[in-house]
C-alpha positions in Angstrom: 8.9 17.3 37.3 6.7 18.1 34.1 7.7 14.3 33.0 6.3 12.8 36.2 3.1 15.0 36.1 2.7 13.5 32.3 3.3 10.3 33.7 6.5 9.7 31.6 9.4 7.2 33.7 12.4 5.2 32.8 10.5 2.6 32.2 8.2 4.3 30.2 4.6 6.3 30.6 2.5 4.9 33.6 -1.4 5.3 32.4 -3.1 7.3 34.8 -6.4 9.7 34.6 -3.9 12.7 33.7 -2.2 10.4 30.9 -4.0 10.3 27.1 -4.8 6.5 27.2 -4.5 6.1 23.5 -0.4 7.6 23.6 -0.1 4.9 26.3 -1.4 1.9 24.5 0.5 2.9 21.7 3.8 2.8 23.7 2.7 0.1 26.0 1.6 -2.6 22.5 5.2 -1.6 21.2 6.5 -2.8 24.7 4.5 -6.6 24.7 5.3 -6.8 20.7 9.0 -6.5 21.5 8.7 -8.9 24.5 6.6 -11.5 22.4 3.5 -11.5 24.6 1.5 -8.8 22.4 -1.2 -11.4 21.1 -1.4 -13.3 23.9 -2.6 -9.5 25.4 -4.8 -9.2 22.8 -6.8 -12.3 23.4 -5.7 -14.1 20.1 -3.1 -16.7 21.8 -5.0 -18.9 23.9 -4.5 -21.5 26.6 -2.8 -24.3 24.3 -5.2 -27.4 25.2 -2.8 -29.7 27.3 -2.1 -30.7 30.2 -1.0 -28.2 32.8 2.5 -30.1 33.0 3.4 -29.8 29.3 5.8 -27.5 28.1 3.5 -25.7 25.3 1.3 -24.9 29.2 4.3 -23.8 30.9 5.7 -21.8 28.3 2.4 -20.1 27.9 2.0 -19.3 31.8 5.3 -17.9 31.3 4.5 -15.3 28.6 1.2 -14.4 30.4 3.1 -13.5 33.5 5.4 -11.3 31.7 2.6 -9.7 29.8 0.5 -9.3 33.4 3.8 -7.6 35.1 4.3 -5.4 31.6 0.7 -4.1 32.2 0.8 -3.0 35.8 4.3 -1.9 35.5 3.1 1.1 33.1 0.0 1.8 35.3 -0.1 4.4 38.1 -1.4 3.0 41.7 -4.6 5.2 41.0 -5.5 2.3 37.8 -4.9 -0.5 39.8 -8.4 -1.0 41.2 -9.7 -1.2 37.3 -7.6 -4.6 37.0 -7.3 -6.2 40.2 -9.9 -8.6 39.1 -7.9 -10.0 36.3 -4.5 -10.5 37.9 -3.7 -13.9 35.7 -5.8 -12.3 32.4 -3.6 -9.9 30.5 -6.1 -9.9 27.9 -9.0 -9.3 30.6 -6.9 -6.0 31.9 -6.4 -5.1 28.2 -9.8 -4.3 27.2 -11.2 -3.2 30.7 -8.5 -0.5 30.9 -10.0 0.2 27.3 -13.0 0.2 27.7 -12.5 2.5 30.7 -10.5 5.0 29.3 -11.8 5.1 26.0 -15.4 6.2 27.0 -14.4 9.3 28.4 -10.7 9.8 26.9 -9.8 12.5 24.7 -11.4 11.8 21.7 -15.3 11.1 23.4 -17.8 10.4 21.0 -17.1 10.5 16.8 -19.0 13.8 16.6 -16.7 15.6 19.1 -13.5 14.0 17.6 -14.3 15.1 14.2 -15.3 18.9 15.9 -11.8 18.5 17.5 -10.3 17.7 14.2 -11.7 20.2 11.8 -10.9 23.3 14.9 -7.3 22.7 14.8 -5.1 25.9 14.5 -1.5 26.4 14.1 -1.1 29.0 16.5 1.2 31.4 14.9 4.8 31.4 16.2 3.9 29.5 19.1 4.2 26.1 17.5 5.9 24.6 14.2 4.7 23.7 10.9 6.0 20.1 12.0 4.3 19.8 15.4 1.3 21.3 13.7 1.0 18.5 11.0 1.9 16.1 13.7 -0.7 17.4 15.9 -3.6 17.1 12.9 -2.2 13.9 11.6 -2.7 12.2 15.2 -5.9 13.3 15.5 -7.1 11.9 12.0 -5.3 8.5 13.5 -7.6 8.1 16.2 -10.6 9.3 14.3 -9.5 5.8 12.7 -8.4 3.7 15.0 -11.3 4.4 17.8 -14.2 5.0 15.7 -13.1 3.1 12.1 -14.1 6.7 10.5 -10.3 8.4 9.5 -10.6 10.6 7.5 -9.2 10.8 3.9 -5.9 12.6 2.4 -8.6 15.2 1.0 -10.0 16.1 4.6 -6.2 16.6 5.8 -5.6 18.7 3.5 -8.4 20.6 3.8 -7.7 20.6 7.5 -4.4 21.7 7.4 -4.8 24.3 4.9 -7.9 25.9 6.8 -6.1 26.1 10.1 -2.9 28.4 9.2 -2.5 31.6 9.7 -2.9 34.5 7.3 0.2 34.5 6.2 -0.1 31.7 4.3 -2.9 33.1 2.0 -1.0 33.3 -0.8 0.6 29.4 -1.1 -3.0 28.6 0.0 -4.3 30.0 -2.7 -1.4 29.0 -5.5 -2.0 25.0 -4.6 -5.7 25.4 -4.9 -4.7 25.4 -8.7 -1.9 23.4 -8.7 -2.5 19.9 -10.5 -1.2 17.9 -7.3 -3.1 19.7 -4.4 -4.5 16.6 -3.6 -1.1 14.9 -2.8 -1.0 15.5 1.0 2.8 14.4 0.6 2.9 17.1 -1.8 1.2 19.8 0.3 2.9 19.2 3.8 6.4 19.6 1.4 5.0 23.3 0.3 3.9 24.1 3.7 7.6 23.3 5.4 9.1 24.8 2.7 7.1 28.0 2.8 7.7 28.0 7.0 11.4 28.3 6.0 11.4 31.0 3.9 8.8 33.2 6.0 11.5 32.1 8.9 14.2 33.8 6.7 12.1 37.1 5.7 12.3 37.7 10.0 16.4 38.1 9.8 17.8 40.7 8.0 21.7 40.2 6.5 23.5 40.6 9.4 21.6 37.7 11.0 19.7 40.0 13.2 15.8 39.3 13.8 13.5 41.8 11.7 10.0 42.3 14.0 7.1 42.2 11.5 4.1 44.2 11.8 1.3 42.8 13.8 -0.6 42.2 10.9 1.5 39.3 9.6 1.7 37.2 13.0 -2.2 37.3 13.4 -3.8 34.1 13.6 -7.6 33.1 12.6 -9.1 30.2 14.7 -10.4 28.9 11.3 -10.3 29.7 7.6 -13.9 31.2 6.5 -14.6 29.6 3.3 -17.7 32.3 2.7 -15.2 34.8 2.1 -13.9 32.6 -0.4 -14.1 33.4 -4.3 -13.7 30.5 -6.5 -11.4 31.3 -9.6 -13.4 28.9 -12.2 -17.1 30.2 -11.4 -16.3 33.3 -9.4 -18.7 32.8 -6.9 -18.8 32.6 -3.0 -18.3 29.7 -0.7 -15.9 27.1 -1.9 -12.2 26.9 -3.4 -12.5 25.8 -7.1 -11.0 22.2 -6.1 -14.6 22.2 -4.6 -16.6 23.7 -7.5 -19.4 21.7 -9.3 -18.8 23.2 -12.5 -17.3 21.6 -15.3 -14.0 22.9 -16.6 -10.5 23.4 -16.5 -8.7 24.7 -13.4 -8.0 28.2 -14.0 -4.8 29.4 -12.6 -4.4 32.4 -9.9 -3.1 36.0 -11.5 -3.0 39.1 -9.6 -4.6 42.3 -10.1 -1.7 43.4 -11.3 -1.0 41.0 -13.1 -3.5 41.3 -15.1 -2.8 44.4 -17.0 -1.4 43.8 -20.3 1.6 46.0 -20.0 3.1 43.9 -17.1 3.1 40.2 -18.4 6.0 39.6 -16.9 5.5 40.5 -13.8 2.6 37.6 -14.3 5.0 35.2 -15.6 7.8 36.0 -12.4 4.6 35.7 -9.9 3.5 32.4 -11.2 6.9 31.3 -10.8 7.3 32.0 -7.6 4.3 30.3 -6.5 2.7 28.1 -8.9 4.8 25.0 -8.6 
């Protein structure tokens, strides 16, 4: 039931006002590429210029029929009056179904998709640090592929790291120092890694789940960067990746860390989370 109301079939999702358009064309371009017809959809294979009973014609009719019947087959009878005009132009139903969709589909306008991508929020418990990255990575896609405008490894990051929730302050803070912070490959390894291990500090030996205070599952809708104290100038507002004064990166120590009877409790917490 919840696959027909997200307009999912065996043969595949059927477009429809309930269906994200750009998950459909997606699907529905891997469909005419593996049929052969996917750039005779797209406009750039044309009518070859002979005569209607040459083969190179024929073959072409051919492939154009298969690409028109590939179309309606993943539409819903609710689409159908958006195309009916162009029932022997694949390419003509191609960008009209864009062109429809597109101006009022998910992502709207580029200032609303960029609002959309910057309010993203892992949710707690409720989703994973997989569907999360997912969820932000497919939104910077179609910041690029609708409006040319994706944004760069820098903004995911930034992204990603603003939208978990408190319990990842710490890692946060240790890869704001860290030399490869700007290697999103790098930072979505730390953040799976770091999902595990919270996962683990919820069981105790036996296996059994440990409940953890409220405190720890609370979630912020975004991180509030004037809270923020960067480590280089130790002022307000920014992390000191972000920081317009010249220096070194100074690395994160603890207030207890900092006394200089425990160095080595320094040394074992820099261990544990500078990487």
């Amino acid at each position: 039931m919840d696959d027909e109301r997200n307009g999912r079939t065996k043969g595949g999702t059927k477009l429809s006002d309930r269906v994200a358009y750009d998950d459909w064309e997606f699907e529905t371009r891997a469909e005419l590429r593996r049929k052969g017809v996917l750039e005779l959809t797209l406009g750039t294979e044309t009518l070859p210029p002979f005569g209607p009973n040459s083969k190179a014609v024929k073959a072409w009719i051919a492939k154009r029929d298969v690409a028109t019947a590939t179309i309606i087959g993943r539409l819903d009878p609710s689409q159908f009056a958006h195309i009916r005009d162009f029932e022997e132009d694949p390419a003509a139903m191609w960008v009209r179904l864009k062109e429809t969709h597109q101006s009022s589909g998910l992502s709207g306008g580029v200032v609303v998709a960029w609002r959309k991508f910057y309010s993203l929020c892992k949710s707690g418990d409720v989703s994973t640090m997989r569907a999360h990255i997912a969820a932000v990575r497919s939104h910077a896609d179609r910041l690029g592929r609708l409006h040319q405008d994706k944004p760069s490894d820098a903004q995911i990051i930034a992204t990603l790291l603003m939208s978990l929730p408190p319990t990842y302050d710490t890692l946060i803070i240790s890869l704001d120092a860290h030399p490869q912070k700007d290697d999103l490959d790098f930072v979505i390894g730390r953040l799976l890694n770091e999902e595990l291990r919270q996962e683990a500090e919820h069981f105790d030996e036996t296996g059994n789940p440990v409940t953890a205070p409220p405190t720890a599952l609370a979630t912020r809708t975004i991180r509030d960067k004037s809270r923020i104290t960067c480590f280089k100038c130790q002022k307000l507002g920014h992390f000191q990746s972000e920081c317009p004064e010249p220096g070194p990166i100074v690395p994160y120590v603890p207030r207890s860390a900092q006394q200089p009877a425990t160095p080595t409790a320094a040394a074992a917490y820099m261990d544990t989370y500078i990487f």
